[in-house]
DRENLUM-610803 format. One record per residue: x, y, z of N, C-alpha, C, O, CB in turn. Coordinates in steps of 0.1 Angstrom, whole numbers, plus 5000, padded with zeros to 4 digits. Glycine has a CB too. Example, Ala and Ser with C-alpha at 12.3 -4.5 7.8 and 13.67 -1.06 7.14 Angstrom:
<node n_x="5132" n_y="4943" n_z="5078" ca_x="5123" ca_y="4955" ca_z="5078" c_x="5132" c_y="4967" c_z="5078" o_x="5142" o_y="4967" o_z="5085" cb_x="5113" cb_y="4955" cb_z="5090"/>
<node n_x="5128" n_y="4978" n_z="5071" ca_x="5137" ca_y="4989" ca_z="5071" c_x="5129" c_y="5000" c_z="5079" o_x="5134" o_y="5011" o_z="5080" cb_x="5141" cb_y="4994" cb_z="5057"/>
END
This chain:
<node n_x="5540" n_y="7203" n_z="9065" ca_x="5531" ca_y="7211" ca_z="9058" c_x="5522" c_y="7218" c_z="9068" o_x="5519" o_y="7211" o_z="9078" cb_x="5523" cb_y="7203" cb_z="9048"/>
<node n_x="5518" n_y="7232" n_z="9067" ca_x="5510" ca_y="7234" ca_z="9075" c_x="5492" c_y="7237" c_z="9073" o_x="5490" o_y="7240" o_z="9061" cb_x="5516" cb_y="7243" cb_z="9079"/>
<node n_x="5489" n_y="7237" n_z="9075" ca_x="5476" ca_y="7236" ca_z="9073" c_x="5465" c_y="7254" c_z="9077" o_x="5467" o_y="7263" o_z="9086" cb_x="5472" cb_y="7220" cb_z="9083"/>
<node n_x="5455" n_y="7252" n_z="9066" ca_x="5444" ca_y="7261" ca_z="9071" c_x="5433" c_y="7257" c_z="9071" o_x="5429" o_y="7246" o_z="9066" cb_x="5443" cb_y="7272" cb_z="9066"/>
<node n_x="5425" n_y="7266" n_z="9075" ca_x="5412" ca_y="7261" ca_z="9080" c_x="5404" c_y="7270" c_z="9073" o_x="5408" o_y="7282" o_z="9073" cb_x="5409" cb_y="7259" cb_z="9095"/>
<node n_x="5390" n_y="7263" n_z="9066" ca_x="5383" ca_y="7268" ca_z="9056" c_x="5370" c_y="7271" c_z="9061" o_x="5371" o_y="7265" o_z="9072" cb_x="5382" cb_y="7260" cb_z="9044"/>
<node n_x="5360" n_y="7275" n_z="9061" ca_x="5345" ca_y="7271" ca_z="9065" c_x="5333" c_y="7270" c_z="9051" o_x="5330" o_y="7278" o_z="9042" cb_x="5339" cb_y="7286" cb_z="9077"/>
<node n_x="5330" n_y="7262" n_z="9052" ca_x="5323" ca_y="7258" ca_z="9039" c_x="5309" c_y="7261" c_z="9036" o_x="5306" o_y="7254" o_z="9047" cb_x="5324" cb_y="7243" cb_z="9038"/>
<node n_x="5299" n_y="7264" n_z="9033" ca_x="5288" ca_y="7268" ca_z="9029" c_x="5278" c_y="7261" c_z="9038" o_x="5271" o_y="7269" o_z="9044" cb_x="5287" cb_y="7265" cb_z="9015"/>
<node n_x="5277" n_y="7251" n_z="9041" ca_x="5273" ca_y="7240" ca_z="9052" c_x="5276" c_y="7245" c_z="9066" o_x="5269" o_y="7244" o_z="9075" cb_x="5280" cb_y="7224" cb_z="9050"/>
<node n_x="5288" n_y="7250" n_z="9066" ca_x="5292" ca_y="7257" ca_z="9079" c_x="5301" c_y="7249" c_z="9088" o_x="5305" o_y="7253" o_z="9099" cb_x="5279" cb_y="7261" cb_z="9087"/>
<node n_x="5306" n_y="7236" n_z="9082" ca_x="5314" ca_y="7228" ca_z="9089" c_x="5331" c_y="7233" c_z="9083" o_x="5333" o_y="7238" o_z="9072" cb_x="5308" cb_y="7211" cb_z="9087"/>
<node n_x="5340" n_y="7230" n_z="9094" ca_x="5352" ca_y="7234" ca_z="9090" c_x="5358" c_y="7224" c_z="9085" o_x="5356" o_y="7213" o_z="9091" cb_x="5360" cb_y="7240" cb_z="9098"/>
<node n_x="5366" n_y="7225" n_z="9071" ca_x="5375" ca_y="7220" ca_z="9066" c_x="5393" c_y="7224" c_z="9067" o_x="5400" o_y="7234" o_z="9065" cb_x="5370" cb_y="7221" cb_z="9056"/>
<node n_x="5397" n_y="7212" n_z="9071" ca_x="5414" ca_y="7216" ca_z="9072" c_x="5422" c_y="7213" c_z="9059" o_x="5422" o_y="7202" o_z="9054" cb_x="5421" cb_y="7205" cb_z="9084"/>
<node n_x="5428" n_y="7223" n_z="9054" ca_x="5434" ca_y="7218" ca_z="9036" c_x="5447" c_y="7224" c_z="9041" o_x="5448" o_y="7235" o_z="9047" cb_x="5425" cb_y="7226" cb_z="9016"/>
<node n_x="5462" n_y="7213" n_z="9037" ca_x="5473" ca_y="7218" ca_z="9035" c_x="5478" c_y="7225" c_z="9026" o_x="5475" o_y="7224" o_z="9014" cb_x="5479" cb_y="7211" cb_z="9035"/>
<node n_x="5483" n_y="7231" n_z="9030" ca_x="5491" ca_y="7245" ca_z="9019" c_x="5506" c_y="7240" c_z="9014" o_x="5512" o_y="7242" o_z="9025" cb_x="5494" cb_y="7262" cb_z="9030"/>
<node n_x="5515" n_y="7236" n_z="9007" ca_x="5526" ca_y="7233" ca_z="9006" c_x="5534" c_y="7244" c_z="9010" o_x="5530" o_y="7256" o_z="9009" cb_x="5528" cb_y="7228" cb_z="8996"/>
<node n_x="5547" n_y="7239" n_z="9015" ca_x="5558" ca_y="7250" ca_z="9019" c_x="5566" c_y="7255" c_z="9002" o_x="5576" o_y="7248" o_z="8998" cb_x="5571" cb_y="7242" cb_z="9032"/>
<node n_x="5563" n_y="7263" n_z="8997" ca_x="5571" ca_y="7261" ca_z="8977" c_x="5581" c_y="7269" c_z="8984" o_x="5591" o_y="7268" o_z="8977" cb_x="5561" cb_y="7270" cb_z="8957"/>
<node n_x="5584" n_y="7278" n_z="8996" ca_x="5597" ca_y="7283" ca_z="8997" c_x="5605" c_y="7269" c_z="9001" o_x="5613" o_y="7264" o_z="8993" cb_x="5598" cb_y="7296" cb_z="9009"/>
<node n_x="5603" n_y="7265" n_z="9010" ca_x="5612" ca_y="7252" ca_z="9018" c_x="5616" c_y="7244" c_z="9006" o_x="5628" o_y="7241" o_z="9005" cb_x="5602" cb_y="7241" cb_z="9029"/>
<node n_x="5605" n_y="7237" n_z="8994" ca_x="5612" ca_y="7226" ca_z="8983" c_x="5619" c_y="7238" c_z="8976" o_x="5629" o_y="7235" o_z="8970" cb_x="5599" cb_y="7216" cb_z="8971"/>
<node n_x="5615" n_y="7251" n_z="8978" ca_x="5631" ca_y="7259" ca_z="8968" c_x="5638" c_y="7256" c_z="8972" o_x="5646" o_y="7248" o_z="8965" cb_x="5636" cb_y="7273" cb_z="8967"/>
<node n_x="5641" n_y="7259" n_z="8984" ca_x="5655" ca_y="7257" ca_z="8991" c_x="5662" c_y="7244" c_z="8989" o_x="5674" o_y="7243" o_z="8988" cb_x="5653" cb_y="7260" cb_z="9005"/>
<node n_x="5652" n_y="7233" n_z="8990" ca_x="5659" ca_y="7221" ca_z="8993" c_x="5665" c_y="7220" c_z="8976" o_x="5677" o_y="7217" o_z="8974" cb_x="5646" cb_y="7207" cb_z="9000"/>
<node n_x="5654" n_y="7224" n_z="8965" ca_x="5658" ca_y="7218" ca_z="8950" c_x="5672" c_y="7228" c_z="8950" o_x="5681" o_y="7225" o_z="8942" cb_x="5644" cb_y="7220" cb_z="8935"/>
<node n_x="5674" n_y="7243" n_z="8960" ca_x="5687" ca_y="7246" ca_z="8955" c_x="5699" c_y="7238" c_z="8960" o_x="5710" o_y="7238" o_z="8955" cb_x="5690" cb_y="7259" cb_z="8956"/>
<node n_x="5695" n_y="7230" n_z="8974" ca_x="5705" ca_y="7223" ca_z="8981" c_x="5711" c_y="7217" c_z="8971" o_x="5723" o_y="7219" o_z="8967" cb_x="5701" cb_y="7213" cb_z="8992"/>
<node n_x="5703" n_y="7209" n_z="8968" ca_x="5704" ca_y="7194" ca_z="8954" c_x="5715" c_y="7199" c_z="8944" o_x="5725" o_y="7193" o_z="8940" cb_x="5684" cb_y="7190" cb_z="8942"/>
<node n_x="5711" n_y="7213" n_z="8939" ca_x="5719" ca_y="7216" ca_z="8927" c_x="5726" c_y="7218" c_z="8933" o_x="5731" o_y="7207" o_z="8930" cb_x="5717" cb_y="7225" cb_z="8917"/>
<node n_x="5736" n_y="7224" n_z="8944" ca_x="5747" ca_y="7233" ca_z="8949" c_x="5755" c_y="7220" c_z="8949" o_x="5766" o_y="7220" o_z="8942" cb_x="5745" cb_y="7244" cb_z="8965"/>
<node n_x="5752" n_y="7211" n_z="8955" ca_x="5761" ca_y="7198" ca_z="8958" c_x="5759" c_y="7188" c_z="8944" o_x="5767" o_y="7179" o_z="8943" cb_x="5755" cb_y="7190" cb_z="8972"/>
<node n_x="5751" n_y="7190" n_z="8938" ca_x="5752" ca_y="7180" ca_z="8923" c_x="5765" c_y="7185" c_z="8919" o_x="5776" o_y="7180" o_z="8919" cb_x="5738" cb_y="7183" cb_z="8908"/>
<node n_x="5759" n_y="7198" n_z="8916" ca_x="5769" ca_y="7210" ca_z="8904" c_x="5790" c_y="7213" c_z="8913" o_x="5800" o_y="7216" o_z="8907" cb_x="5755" cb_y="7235" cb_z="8906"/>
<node n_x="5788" n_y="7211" n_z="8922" ca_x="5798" ca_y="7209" ca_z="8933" c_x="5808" c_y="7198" c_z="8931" o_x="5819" o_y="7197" o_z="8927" cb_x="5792" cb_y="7208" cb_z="8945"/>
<node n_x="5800" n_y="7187" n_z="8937" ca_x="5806" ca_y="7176" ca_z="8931" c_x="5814" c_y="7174" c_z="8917" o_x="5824" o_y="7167" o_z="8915" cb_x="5798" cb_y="7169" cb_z="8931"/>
<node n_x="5805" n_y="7181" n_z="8909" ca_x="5811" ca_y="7176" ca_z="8895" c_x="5828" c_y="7183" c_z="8898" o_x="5839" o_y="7177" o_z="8898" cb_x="5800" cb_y="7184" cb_z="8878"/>
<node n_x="5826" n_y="7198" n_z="8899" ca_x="5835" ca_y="7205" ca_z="8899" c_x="5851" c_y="7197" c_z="8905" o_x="5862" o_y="7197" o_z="8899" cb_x="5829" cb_y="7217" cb_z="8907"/>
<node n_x="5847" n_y="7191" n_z="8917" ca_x="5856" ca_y="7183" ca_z="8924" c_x="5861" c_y="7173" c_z="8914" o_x="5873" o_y="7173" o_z="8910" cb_x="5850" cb_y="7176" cb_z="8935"/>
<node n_x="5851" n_y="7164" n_z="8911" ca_x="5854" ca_y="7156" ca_z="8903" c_x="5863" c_y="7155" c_z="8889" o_x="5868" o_y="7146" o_z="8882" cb_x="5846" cb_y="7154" cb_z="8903"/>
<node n_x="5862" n_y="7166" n_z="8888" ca_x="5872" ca_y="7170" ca_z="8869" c_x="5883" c_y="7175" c_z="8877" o_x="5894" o_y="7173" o_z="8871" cb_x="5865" cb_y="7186" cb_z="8855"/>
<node n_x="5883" n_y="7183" n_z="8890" ca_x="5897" ca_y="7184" ca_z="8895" c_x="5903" c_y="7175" c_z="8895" o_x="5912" o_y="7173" o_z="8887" cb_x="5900" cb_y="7189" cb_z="8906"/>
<node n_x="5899" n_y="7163" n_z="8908" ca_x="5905" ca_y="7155" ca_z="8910" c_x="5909" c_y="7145" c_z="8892" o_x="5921" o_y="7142" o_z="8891" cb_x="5896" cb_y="7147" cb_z="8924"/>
<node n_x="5903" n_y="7143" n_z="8883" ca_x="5900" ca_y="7140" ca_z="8870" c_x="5916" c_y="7142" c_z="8868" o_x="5926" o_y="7134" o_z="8870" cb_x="5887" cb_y="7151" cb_z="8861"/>
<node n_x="5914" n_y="7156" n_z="8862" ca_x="5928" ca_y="7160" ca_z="8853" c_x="5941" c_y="7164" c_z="8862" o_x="5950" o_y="7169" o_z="8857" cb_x="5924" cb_y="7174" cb_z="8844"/>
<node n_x="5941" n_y="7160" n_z="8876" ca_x="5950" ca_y="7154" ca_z="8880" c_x="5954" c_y="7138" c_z="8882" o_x="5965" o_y="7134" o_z="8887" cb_x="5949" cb_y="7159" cb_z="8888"/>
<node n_x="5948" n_y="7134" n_z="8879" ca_x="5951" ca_y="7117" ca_z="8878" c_x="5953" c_y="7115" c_z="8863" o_x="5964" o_y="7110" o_z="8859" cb_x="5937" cb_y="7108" cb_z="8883"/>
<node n_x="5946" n_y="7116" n_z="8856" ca_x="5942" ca_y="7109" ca_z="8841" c_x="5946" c_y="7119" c_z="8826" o_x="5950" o_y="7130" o_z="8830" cb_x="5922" cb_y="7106" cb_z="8841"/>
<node n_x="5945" n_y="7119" n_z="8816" ca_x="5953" ca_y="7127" ca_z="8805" c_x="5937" c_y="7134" c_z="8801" o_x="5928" o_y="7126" o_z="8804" cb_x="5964" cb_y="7116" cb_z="8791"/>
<node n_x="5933" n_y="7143" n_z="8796" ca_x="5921" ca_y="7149" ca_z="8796" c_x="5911" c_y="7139" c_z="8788" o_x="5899" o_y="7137" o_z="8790" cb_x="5922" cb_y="7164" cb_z="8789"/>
<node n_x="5920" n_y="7132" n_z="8777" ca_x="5915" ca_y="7128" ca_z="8765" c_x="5902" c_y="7113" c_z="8771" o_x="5892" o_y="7107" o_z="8767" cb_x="5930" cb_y="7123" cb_z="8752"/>
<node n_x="5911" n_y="7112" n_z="8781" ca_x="5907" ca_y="7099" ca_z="8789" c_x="5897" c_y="7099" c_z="8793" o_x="5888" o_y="7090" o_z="8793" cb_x="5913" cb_y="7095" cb_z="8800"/>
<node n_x="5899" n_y="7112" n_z="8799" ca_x="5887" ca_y="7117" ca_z="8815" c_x="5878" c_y="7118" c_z="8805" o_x="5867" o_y="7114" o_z="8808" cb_x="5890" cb_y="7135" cb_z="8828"/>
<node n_x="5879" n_y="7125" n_z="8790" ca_x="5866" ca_y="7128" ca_z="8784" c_x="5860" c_y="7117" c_z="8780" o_x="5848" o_y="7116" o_z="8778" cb_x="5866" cb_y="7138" cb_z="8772"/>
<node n_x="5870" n_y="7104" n_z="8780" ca_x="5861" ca_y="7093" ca_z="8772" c_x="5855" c_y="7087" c_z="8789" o_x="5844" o_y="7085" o_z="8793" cb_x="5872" cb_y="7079" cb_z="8759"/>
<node n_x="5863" n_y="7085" n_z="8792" ca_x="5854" ca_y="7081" ca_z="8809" c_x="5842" c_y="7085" c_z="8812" o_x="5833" o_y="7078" o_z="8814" cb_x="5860" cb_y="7088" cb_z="8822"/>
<node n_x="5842" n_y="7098" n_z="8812" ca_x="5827" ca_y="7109" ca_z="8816" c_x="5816" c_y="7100" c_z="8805" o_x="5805" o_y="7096" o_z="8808" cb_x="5829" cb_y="7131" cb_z="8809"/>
<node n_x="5823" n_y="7099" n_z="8788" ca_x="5816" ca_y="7093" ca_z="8783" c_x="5802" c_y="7082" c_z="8782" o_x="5791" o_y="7080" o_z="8778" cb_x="5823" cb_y="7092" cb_z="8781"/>
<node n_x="5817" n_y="7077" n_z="8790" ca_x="5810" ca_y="7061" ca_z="8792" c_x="5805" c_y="7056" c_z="8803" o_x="5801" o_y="7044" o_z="8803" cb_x="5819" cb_y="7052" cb_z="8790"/>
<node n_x="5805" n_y="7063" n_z="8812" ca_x="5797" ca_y="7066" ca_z="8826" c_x="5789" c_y="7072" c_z="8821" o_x="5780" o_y="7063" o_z="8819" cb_x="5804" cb_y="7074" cb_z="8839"/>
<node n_x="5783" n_y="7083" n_z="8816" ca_x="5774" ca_y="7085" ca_z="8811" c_x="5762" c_y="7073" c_z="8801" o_x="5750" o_y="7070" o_z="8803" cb_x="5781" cb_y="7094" cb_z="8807"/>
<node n_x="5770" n_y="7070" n_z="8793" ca_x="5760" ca_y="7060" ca_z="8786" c_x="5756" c_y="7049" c_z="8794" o_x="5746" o_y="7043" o_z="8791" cb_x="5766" cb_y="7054" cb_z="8775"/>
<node n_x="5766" n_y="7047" n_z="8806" ca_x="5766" ca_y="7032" ca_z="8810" c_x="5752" c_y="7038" c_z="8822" o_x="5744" o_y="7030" o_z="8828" cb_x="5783" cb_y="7024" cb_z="8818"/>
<node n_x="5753" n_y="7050" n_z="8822" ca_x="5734" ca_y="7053" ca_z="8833" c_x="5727" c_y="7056" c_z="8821" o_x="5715" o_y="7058" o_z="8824" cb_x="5732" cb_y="7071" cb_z="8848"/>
<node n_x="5728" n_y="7057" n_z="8811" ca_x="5713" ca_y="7065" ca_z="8803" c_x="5710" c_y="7051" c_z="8792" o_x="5701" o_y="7053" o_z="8784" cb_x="5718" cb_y="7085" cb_z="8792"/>
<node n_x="5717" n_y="7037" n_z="8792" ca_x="5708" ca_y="7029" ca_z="8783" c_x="5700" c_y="7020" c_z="8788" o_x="5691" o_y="7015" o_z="8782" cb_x="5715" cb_y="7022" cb_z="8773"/>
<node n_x="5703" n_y="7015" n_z="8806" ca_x="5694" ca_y="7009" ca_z="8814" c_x="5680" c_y="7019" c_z="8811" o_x="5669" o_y="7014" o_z="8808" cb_x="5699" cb_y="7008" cb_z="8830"/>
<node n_x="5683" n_y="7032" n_z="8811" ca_x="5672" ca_y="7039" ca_z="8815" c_x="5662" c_y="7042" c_z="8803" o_x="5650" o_y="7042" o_z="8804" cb_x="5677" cb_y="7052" cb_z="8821"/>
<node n_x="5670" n_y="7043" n_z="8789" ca_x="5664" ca_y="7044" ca_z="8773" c_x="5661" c_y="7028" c_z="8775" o_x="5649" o_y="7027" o_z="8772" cb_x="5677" cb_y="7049" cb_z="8759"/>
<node n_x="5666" n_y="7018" n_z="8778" ca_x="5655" ca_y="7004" ca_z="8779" c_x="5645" c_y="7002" c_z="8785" o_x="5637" o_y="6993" o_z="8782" cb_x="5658" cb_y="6995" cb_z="8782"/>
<node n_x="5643" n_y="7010" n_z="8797" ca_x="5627" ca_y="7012" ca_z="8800" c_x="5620" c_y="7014" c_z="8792" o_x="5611" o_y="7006" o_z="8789" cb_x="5624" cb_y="7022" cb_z="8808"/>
<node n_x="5621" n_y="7026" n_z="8786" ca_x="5614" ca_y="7035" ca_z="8774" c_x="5612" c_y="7023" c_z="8761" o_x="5623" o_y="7022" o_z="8755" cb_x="5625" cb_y="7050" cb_z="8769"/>
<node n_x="5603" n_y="7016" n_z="8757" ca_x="5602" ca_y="7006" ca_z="8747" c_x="5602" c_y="7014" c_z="8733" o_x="5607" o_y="7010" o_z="8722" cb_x="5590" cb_y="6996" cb_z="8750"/>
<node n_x="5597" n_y="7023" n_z="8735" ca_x="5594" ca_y="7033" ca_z="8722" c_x="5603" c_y="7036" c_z="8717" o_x="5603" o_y="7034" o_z="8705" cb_x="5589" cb_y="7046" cb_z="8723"/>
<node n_x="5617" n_y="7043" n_z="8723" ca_x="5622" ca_y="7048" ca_z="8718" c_x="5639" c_y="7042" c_z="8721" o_x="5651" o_y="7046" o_z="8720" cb_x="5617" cb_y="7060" cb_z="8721"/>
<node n_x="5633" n_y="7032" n_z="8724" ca_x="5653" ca_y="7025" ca_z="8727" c_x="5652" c_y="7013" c_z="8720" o_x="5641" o_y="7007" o_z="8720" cb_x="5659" cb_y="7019" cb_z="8747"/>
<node n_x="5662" n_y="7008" n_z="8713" ca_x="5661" ca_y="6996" ca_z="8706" c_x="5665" c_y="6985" c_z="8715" o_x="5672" o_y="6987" o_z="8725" cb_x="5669" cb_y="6997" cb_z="8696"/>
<node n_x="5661" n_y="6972" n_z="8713" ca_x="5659" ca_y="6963" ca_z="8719" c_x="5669" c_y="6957" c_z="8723" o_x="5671" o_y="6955" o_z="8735" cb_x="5653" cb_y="6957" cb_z="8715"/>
<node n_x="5678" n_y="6952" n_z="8710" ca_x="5692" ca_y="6949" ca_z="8708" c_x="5701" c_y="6961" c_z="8703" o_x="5698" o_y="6970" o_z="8695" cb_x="5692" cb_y="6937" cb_z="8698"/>
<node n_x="5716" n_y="6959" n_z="8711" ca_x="5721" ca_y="6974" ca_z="8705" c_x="5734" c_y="6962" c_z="8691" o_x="5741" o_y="6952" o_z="8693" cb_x="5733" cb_y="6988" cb_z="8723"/>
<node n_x="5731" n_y="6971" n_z="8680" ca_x="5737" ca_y="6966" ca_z="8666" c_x="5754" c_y="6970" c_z="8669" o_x="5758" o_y="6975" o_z="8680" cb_x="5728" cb_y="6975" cb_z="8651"/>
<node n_x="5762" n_y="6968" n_z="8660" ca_x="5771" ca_y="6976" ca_z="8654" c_x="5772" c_y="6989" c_z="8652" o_x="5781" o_y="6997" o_z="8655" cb_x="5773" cb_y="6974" cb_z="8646"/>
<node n_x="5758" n_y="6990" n_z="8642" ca_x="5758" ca_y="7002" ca_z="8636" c_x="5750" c_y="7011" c_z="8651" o_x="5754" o_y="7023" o_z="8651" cb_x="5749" cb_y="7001" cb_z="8619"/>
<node n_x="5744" n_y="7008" n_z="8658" ca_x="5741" ca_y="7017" ca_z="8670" c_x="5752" c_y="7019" c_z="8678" o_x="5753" o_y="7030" o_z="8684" cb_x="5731" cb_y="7012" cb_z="8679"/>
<node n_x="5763" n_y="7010" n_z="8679" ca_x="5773" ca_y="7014" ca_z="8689" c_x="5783" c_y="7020" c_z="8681" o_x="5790" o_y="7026" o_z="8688" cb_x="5779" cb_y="7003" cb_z="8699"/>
<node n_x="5787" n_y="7020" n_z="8668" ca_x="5794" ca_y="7031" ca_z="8663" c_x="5789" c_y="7041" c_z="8660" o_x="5797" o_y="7049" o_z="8656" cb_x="5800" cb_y="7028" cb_z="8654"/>
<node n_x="5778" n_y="7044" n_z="8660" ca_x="5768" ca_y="7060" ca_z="8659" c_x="5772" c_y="7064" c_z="8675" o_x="5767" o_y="7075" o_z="8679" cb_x="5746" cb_y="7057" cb_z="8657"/>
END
């Protein structure tokens, strides 16, 4: 970060960082280019190995299997115990 220098009413100088918001662009587009990338690879390599119907229930369930640790953080809004009727919904 780089910094500037202020002079304050008192007359003493103050040093306050300025953030770089071009540099975290760049970096948050790194992140997407290679998230969004990867995936692409991944459904290649996918529907050459596996029958589509598979790969879709795979994605599925890799999916759920990261998002209910994470809905059990959340006490509000994730149930405690998962029922029948939650896992056939």
């Amino acid at each position: 970060m780089s910094t500037q220098t202020t002079q304050a009413r008192s007359g003493s100088k103050e040093t306050v960082p300025i953030p770089r918001a071009g540099l975290v662009a760049w970096i948050c587009l790194l992140i997407v280019y290679v998230v969004w990338g990867s995936t692409y690879l991944a459904i290649r390599v996918g529907v050459e190995t596996m029958p589509p119907l598979l790969m879709a229930a795979a994605r599925s369930l890799v999916a759920g299997l990261i998002m209910f640790p994470l809905g059990l953080r959340r006490r509000r809004s994730a149930p405690r115990r998962c029922t029948r009727r939650h896992i056939g919904n």
